[in-house]
C-alpha positions as protocol buffer text, in pm:
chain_id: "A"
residue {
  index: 1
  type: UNK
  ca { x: 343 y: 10655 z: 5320 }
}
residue {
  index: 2
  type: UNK
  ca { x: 76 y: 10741 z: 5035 }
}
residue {
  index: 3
  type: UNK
  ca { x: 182 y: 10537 z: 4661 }
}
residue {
  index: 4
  type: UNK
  ca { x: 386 y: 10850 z: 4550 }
}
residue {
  index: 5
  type: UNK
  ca { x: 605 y: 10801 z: 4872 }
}
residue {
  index: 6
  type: UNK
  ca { x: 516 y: 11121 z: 5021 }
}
residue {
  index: 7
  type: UNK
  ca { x: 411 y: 11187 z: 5418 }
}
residue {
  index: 8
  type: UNK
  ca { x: 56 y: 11101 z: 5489 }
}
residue {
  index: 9
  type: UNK
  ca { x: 46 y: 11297 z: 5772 }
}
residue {
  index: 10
  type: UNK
  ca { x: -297 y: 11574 z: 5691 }
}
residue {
  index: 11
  type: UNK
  ca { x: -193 y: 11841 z: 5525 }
}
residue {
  index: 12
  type: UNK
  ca { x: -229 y: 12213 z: 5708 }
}
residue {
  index: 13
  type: UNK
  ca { x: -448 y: 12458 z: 5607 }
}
residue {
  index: 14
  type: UNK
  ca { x: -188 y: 12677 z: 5417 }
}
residue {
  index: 15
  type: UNK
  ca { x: -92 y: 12331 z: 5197 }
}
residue {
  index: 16
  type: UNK
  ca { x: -489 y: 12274 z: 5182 }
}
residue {
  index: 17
  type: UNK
  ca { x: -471 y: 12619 z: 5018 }
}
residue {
  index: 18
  type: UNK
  ca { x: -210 y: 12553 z: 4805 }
}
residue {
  index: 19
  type: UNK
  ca { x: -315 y: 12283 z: 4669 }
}
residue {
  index: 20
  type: UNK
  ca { x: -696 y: 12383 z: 4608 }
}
residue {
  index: 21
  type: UNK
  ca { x: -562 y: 12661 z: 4389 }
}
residue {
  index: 22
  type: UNK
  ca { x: -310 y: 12408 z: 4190 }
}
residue {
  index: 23
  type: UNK
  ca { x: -620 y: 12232 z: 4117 }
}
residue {
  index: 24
  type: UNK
  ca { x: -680 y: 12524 z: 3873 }
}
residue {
  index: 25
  type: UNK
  ca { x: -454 y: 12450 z: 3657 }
}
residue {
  index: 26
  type: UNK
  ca { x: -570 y: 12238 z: 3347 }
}
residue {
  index: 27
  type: UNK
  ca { x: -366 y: 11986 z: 3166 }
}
residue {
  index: 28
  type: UNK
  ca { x: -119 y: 12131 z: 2933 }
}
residue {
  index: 29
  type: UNK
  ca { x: -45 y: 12412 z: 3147 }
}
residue {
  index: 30
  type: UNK
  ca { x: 190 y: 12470 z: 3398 }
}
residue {
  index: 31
  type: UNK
  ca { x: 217 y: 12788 z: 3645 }
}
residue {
  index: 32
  type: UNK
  ca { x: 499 y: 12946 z: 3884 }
}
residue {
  index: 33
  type: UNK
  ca { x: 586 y: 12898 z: 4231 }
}
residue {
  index: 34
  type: UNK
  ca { x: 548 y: 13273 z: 4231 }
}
residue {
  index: 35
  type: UNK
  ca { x: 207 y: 13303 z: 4055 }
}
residue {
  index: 36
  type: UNK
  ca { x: 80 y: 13015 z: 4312 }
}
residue {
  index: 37
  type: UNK
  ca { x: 212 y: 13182 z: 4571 }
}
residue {
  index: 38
  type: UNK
  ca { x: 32 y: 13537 z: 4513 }
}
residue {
  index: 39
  type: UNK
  ca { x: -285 y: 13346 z: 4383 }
}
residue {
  index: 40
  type: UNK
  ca { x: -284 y: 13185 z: 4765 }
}
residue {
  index: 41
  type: UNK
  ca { x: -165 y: 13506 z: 4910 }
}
residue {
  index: 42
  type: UNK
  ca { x: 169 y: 13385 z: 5062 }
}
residue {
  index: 43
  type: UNK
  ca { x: 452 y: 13606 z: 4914 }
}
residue {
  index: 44
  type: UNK
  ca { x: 685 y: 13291 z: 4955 }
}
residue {
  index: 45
  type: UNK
  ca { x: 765 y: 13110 z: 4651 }
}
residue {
  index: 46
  type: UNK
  ca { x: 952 y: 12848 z: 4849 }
}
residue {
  index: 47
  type: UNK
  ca { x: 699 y: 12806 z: 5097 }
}
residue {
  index: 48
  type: UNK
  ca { x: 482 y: 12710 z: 4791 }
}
residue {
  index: 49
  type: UNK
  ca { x: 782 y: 12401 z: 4690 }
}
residue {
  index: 50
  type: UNK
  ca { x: 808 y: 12290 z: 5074 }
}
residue {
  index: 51
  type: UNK
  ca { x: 344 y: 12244 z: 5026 }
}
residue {
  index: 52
  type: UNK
  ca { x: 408 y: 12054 z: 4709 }
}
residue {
  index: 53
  type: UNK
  ca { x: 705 y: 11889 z: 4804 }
}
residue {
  index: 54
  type: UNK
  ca { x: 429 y: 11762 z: 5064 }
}
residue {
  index: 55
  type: UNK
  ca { x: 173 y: 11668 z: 4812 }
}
residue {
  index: 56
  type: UNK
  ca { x: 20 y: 11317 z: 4946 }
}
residue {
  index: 57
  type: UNK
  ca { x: -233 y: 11320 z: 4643 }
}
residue {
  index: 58
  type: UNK
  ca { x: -9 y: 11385 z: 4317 }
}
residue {
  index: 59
  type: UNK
  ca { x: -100 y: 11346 z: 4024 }
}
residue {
  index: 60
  type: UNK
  ca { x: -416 y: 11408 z: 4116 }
}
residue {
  index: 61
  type: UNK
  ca { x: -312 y: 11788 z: 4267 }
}
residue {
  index: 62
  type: UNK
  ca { x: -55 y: 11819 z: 3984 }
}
residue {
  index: 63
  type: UNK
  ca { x: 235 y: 11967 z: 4176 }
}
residue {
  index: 64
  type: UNK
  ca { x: 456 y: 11884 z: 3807 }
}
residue {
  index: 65
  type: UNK
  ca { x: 247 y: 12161 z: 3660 }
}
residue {
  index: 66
  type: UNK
  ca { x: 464 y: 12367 z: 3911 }
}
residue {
  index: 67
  type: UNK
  ca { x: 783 y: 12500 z: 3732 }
}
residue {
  index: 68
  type: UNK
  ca { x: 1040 y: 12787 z: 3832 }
}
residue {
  index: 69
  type: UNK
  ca { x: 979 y: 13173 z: 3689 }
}
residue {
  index: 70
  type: UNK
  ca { x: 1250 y: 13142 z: 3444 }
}
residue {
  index: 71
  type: UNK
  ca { x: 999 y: 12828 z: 3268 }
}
residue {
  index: 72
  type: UNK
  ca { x: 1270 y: 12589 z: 3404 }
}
residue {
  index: 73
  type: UNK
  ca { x: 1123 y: 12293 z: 3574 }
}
residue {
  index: 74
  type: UNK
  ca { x: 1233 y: 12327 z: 3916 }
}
residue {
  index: 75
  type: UNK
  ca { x: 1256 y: 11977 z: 4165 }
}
residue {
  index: 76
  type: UNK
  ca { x: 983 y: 11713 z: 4186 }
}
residue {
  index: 77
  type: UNK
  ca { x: 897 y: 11600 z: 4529 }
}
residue {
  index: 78
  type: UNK
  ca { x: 1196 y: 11824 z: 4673 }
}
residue {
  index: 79
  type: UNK
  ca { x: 1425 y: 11616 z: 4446 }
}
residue {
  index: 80
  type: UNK
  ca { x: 1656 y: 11812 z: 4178 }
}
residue {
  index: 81
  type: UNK
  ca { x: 1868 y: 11486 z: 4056 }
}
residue {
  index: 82
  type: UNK
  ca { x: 1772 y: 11388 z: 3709 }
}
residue {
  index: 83
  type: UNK
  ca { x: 1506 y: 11064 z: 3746 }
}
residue {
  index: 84
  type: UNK
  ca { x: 1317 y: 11329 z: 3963 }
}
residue {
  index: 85
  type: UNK
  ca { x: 1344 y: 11616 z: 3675 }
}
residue {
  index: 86
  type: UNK
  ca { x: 1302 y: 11335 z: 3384 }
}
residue {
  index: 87
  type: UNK
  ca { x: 980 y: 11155 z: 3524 }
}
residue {
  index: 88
  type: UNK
  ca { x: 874 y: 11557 z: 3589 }
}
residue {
  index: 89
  type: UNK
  ca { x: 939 y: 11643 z: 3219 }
}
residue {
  index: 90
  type: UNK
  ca { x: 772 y: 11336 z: 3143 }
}
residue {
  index: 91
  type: UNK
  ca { x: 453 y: 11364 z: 3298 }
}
residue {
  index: 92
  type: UNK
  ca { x: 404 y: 11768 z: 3158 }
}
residue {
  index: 93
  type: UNK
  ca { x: 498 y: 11646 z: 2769 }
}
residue {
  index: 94
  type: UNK
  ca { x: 245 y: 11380 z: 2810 }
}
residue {
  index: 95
  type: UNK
  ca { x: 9 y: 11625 z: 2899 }
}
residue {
  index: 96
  type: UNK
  ca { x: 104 y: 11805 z: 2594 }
}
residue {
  index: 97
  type: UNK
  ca { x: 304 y: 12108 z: 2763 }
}
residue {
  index: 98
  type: UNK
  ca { x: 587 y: 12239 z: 2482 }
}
residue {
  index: 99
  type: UNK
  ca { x: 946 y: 12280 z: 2581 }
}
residue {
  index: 100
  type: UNK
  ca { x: 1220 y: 12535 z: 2410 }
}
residue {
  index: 101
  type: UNK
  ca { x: 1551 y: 12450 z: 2298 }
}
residue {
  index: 102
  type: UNK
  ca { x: 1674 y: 12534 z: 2668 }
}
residue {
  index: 103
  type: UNK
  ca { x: 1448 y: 12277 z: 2860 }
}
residue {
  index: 104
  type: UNK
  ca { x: 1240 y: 12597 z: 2936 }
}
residue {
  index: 105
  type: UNK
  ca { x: 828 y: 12544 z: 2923 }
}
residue {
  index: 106
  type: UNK
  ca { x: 707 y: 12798 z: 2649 }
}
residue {
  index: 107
  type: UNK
  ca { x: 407 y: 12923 z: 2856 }
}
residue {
  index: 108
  type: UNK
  ca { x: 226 y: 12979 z: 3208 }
}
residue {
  index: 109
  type: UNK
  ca { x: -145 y: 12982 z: 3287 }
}
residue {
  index: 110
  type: UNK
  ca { x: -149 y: 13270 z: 3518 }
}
residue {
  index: 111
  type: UNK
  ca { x: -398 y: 13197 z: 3857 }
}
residue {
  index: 112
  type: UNK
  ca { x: -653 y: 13415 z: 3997 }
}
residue {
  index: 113
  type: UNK
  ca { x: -591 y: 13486 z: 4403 }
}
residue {
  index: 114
  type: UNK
  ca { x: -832 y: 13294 z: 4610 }
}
């Protein structure tokens, strides 16, 4: 197992994909399942969460700037129970990324398809 407890089994070529164009996204920003999943041309979003549920490299291929189309924050490693959601939330406000009232992130840096 890598440090963030994930498989460290090699990743496929569709989560090599996946997370190549996550590397796009900058600090402070956070994108869609969706939008990831048309910049990678895979019209799954959940295929996208299954890759960066996956991810033996985080934080350095930021799967927490991943959050659901409605700006909720969607699981963390394929967990949904609160430490996973709070260390989540955690990491994207120490990057600087600005929640609603809600919970909701404000904004999403929109990908360009590979």
């Amino acid at each position: 197992m890598s440090p963030t407890n994930q498989p460290t089994k090699a990743p496929t070529v569709f989560q090599r994909r996946v997370f190549e164009a996550l590397a796009n996204v900058p600090p402070g920003k956070t994108t869609t399942y969706g939008i990831l999943a048309k910049a990678v041309g895979c019209r799954s979003a959940q295929a996208i969460g299954q890759a960066l549920r996956r991810n033996p490299e985080a934080p350095r291929i930021p799967c927490h700037r991943v959050v659901r189309n409605d700006g909720s924050i969607g699981g963390f490693f394929g967990e949904n129970d609160p430490a996973a959601l709070s260390k989540k939330r955690s990491l994207l406000e120490a990057e600087g990324v600005a929640f609603d009232a809600s919970g909701r992130v404000e904004a999403v840096f929109i990908l360009r398809q590979l």
